[in-house]
N, C-alpha and C positions, 0 to 999 in steps of 0.2 A: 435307562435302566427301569423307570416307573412304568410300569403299565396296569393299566384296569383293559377285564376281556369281557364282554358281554355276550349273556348267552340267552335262551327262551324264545326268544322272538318265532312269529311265526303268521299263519292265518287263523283266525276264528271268527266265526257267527256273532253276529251283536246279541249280548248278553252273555256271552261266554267271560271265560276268563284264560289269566296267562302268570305264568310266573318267573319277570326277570332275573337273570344272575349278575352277578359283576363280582369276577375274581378281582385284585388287587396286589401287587408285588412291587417291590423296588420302591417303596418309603414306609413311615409309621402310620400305617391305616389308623389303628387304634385312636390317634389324637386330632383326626382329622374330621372336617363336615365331607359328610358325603351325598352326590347327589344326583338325579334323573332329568332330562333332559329329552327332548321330542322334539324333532322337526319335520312337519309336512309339505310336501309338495307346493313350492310358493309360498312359505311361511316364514315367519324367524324361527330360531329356535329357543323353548321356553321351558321353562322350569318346571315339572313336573312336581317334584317334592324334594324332600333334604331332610335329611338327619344328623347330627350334633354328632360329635363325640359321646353326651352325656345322655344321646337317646331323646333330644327334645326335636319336634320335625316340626315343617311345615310342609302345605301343599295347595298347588294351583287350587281354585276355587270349582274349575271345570272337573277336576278328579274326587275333591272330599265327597267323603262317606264310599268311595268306590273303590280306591287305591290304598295302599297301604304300602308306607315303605320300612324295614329293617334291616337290620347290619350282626353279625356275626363277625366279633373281632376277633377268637379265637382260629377262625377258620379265613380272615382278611375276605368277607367278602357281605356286599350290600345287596338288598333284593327289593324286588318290585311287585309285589300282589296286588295283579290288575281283577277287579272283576266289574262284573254289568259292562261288558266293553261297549262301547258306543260306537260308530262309522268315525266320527268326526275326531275318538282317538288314534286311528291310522298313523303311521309317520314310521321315522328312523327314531329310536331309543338311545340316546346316549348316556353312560355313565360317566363320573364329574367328580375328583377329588379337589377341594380346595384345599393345596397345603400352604398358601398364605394368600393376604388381600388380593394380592396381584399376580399369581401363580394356579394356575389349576393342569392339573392333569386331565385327558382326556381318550376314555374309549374307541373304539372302529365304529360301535353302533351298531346294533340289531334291529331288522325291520317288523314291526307289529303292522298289520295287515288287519281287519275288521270290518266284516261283510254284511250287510243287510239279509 
């Protein structure tokens, strides 16, 4: 019944920007962390950024000052404002609910694409 759907994804030029979606359904968005997720080509897949319930975030070291993540609870859904994109942020985009330690819900995944 849970799912988060991501949307945005796409191609752009290094230093462009993008704006992911992640709708959310079927549990209590509102009280939960939520969170972005990237995987490339032969990589693991790694944490982008995360936001709180209470609005407190963090984010990979390779994205600050570039990325920005928020959440809209009214509307159940979390975003992702990429800019300055770099090459080396390419990959699949996943969205991420942790609804407990050992529990997370997870996206299909949107491919971000970024071209020299």
């Amino acid at each position: 019944q849970a799912q988060l759907v991501e949307s945005g994804g796409g191609l752009v030029q290094a230093g462009g920007s993008l704006r992911l979606s992640c709708a959310a359904s079927g549990f209590m968005f509102s009280i939960n962390t939520m969170g972005w997720y990237r995987q490339a080509p032969g990589k693991q897949r790694e944490l982008v950024a995360a936001i709180a319930s209470g609005g407190m975030t963090i984010y990979a070291n390779s994205v600050k000052g570039r990325f920005t993540i928020s959440r809209d609870n009214d509307k159940n859904t979390v975003y992702l404002q990429m800019n300055s994109l770099k090459p080396e942020d390419t990959g699949v985009y996943y969205c991420n609910a942790k609804v407990h330690e050992w529990e997370d819900y997870w996206g299909q995944g949107t491919q971000v694409t970024v071209s020299s």
